[in-house]
Each structure stands twice: as structure tokens, then as C-alpha cells.
C-alpha positions as CSV (number, residue, x, y, z in Angstrom):
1,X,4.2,-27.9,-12.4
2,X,3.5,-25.2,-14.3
3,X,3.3,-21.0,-13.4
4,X,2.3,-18.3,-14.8
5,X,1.4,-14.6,-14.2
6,X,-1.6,-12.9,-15.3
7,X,-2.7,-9.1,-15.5
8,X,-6.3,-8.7,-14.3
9,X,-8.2,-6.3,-14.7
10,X,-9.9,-4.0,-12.4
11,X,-12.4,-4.8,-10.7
12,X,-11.9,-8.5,-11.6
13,X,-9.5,-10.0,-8.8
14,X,-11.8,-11.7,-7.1
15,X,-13.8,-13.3,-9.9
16,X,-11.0,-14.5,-11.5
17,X,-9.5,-16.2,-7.8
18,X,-12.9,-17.8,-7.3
19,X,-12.5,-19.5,-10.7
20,X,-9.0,-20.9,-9.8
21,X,-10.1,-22.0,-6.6
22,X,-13.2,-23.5,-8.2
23,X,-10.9,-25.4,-10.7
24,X,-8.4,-26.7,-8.2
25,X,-5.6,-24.6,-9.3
26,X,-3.7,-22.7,-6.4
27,X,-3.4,-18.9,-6.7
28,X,-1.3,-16.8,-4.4
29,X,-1.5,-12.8,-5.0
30,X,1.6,-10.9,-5.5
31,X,0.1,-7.0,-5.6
32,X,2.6,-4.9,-7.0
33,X,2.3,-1.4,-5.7
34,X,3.8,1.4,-7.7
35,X,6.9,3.0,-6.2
36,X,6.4,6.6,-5.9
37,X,7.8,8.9,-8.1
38,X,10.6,11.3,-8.1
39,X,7.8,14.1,-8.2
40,X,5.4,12.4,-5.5
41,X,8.9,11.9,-3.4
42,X,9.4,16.1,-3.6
43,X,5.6,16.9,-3.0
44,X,5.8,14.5,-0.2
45,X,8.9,16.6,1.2
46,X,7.6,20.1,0.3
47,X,4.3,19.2,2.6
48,X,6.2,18.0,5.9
49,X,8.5,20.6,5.7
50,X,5.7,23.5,5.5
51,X,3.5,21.1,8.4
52,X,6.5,21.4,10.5
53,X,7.1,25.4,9.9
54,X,3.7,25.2,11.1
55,X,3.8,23.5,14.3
56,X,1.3,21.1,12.7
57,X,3.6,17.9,13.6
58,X,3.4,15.6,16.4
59,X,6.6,14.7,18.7
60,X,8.1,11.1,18.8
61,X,7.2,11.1,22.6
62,X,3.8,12.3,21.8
63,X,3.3,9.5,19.7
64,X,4.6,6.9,22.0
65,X,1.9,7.9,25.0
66,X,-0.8,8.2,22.6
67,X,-0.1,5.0,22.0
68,X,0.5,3.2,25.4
69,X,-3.3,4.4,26.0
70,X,-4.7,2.0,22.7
């Protein structure tokens, strides 16, 4: 057996799955998110560290009974 990898394009996933599963071949997804990068990592950083000067975070223990009550 043979494999291959294909780029589709937007909007086209599912059209093109349909079609292998129509022909009988198998087809398994591997989506490939981008990493983020060494700018979106800083950004990220700069945010929480201004939401917690701010008393706009929410404590571990906080977090736990919030979610005992789902």
C-alpha cells in the first residue's frame, strides 16, 4: 500500500474526504496547527501580565468550585 499527503484547499476538506470515501480509499486527517510565534508568545505574555495588574484574573481555587458546580 501506498500513501500520500495532500494540501487542500480551503474550504475543500470535506469535499475532497467524501470523494475518498466514495472511492474506497481510507483517509485519516492530520490538521497541522501553526505553532505560535515568537511575537504572538510576547503579546500573549504582555496581556496576562497587565490582566493580572488588574485583578482581572481568576484564582486556581476559583476555578476548581466553578467547576465542581458543571
Amino acid at each position: 500500500m501506498e500513501q500520500v499527503t495532500i494540501d487542500i484547499p480551503d474550504g475543500k476538506f470535506e469535499f475532497f474526504m467524501e470523494l475518498f470515501q466514495k472511492l474506497g480509499l481510507k483517509a485519516t486527517s492530520n490538521l497541522n496547527y501553526p505553532s505560535m510565534t515568537r511575537q504572538q508568545i510576547i503579546d500573549q505574555a504582555l496581556i496576562a501580565e497587565k490582566e493580572i495588574k488588574q485583578g482581572k484574573t481568576t484564582s486556581h481555587d476559583q476555578v476548581l468550585k466553578d467547576f465542581k458546580k458543571w
